[in-house]
C-alpha positions in Angstrom: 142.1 96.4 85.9 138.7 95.8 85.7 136.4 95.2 82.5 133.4 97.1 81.4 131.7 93.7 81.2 132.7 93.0 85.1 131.3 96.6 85.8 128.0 96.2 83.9 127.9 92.9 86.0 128.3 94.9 89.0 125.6 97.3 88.3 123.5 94.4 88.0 124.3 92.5 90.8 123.2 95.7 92.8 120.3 96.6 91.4 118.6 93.2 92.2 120.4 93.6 95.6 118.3 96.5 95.8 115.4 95.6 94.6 115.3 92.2 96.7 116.0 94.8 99.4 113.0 96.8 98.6 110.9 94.1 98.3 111.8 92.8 101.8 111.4 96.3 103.7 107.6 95.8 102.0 106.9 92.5 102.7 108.2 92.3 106.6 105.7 93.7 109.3 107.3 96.2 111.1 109.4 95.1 114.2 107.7 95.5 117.4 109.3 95.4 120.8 108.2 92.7 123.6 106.3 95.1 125.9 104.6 96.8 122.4 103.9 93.1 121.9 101.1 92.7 124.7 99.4 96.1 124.5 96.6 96.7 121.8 97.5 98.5 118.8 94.9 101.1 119.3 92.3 101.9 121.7 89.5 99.8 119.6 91.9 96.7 119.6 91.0 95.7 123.2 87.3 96.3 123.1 86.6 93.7 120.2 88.0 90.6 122.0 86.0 91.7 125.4 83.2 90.2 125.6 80.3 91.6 127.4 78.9 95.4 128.0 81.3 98.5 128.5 81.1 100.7 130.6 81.2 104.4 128.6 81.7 108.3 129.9 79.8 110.0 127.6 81.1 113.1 126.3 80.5 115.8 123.3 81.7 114.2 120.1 83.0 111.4 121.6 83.4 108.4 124.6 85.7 107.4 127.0 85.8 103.6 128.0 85.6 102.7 131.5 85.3 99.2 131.4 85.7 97.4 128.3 83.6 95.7 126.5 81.3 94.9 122.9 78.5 96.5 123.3 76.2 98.9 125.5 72.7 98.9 125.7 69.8 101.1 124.3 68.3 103.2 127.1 64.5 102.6 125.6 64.5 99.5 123.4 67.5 97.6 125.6 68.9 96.1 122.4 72.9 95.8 122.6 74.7 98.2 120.6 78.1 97.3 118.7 80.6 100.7 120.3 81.3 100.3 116.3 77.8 101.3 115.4 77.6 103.5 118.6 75.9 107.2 116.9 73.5 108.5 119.6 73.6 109.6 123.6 72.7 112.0 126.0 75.9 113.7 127.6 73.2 115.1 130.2 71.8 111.4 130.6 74.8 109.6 130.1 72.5 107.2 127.7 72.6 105.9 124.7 70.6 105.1 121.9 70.2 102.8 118.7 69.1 105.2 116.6 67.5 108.6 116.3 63.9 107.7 116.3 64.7 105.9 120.1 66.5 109.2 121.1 63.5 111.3 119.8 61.1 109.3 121.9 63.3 109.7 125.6 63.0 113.6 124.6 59.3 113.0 124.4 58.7 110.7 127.7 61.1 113.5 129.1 58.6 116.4 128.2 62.2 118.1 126.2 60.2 118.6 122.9 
């Protein structure tokens, strides 16, 4: 027959086997299988190790990449955009632009406003 030391032991033991436990499931990245492996993690995961300018649809709210890539250009300064700092298009144009002011002077040249 057991002891109550023995048991008290045994209560022990386990909760450090659960606690090393725990702090393993925290520690260790999460398994991944060979084929999830290759692929990005998420869509923005591929465009920041292409180098070069993408190629973007231009939609309401948001963009769809055709071609990867870093950056696309301003359609009236030409200065590269980060898709990061993306903020302004035309989804009539399909342009973009580096900031409002640039956007505000295509609707001008345009005759819009």
């Amino acid at each position: 027959m057991r002891q109550t030391g023995d048991l008290e032991r045994d209560r022990d033991s386990m909760k450090s086997l659960r606690a090393l436990t725990l702090r393993f499931l925290l520690y260790l990245p999460p398994m991944r299988s060979k084929r999830e492996a290759k692929s990005p993690m998420n869509r923005h995961e591929n465009r920041l190790t292409t180098p070069g300018e993408a190629q973007i649809q231009y939609l309401d709210a948001d963009f769809r990449i055709l071609k990867p890539g870093n950056f696309v250009r301003c359609a009236v300064t030409g200065t590269p955009i980060a898709l990061d700092e993306l903020r302004y298009w035309s989804v009539d144009r399909q342009e973009a632009y580096a900031t409002r002011e640039a956007a505000l002077e295509r609707l001008k040249s345009l005759g819009v406003i």
